[in-house]
C-alpha positions as CSV (number, residue, x, y, z in Angstrom):
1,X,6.8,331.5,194.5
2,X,7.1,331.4,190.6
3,X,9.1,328.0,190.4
4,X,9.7,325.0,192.0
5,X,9.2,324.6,196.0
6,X,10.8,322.1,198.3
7,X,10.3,322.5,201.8
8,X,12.6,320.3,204.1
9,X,11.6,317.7,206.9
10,X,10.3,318.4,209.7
11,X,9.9,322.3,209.3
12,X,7.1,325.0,210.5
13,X,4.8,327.1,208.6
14,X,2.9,329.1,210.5
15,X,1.6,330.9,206.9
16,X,0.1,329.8,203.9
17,X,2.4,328.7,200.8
18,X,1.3,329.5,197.1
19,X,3.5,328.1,194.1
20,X,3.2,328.3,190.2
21,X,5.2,325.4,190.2
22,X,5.3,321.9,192.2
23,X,5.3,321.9,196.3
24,X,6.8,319.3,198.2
25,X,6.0,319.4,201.9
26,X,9.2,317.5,203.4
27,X,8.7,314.6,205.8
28,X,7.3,315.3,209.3
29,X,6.7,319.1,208.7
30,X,3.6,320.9,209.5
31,X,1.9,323.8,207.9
32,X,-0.6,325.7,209.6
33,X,-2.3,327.4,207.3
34,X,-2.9,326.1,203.3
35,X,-1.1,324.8,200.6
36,X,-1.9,325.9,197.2
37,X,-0.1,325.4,193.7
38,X,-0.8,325.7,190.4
39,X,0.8,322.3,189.3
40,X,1.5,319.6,191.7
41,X,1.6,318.8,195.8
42,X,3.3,316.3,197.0
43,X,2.9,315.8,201.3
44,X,5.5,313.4,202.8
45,X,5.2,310.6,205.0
46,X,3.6,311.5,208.2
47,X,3.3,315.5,207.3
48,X,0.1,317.4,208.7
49,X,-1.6,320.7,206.9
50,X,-4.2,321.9,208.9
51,X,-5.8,324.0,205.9
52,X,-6.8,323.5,203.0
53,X,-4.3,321.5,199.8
54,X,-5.3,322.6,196.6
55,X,-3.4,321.3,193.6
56,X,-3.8,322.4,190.2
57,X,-2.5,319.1,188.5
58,X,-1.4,316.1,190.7
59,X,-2.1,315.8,194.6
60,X,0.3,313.2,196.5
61,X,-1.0,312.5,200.3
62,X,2.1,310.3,201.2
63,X,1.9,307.8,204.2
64,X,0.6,308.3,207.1
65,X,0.0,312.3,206.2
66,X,-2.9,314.5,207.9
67,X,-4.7,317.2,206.1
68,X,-7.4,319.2,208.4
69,X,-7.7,318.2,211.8
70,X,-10.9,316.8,213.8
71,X,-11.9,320.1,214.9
72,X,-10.9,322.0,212.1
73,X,-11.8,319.8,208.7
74,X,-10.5,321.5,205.4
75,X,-10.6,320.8,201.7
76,X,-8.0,318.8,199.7
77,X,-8.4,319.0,195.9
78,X,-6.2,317.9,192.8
79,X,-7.2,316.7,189.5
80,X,-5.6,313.6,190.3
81,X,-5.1,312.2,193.7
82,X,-2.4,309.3,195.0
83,X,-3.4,308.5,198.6
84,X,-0.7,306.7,200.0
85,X,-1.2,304.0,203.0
86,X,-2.6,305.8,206.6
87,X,-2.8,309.2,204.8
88,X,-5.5,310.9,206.4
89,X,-8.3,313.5,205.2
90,X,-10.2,315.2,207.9
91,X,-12.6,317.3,205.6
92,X,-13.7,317.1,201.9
93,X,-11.0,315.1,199.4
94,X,-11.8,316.2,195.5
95,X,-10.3,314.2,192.2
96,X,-11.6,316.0,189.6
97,X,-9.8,313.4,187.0
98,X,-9.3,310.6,189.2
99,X,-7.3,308.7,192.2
100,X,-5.9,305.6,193.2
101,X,-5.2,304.8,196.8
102,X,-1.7,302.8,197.3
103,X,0.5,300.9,199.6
């Protein structure tokens, strides 16, 4: 995808998604496989990737999302990382710039 990509609530990816520009992962979806973009991420609330998130720029885990699973722990990168209350990172979380975790 070359632009912009918003992906509404509570949809099903059963592929990986790769964007130049930013992702948003809608509320309650679930993608199966990974998430990668060359600017920004942004999971809603109570979303679940099961590979690995990889943002180029900024990396927004909103509340009470899942990345990896128990089972199957993944990487979640971004230069900066927003970790919103009960988001969840089953796996390896990278800030190469920095984070702040928030309510």
């Amino acid at each position: 995808m070359l632009g912009d990509l918003k992906i509404g609530r509570e949809c099903r990816l059963n592929g990986s998604i790769k964007s130049h520009g930013r992702l948003d992962l809608g509320e309650g979806s679930l993608a199966r496989q990974s998430l990668v973009s060359e600017r920004d991420i942004v999971l809603g609330a109570e979303s679940r990737v099961e590979g690995p998130v990889l943002a180029g720029r900024r990396l927004t885990l909103g509340p009470r999302c899942v990345a990896g699973t128990r089972d199957r722990p993944t990487t979640v990168r971004g230069e900066t990382v927003l970790l919103h209350s009960g988001a969840t990172v089953h796996g390896t979380l990278w800030a190469s710039r920095g984070g702040e975790a928030v309510e």
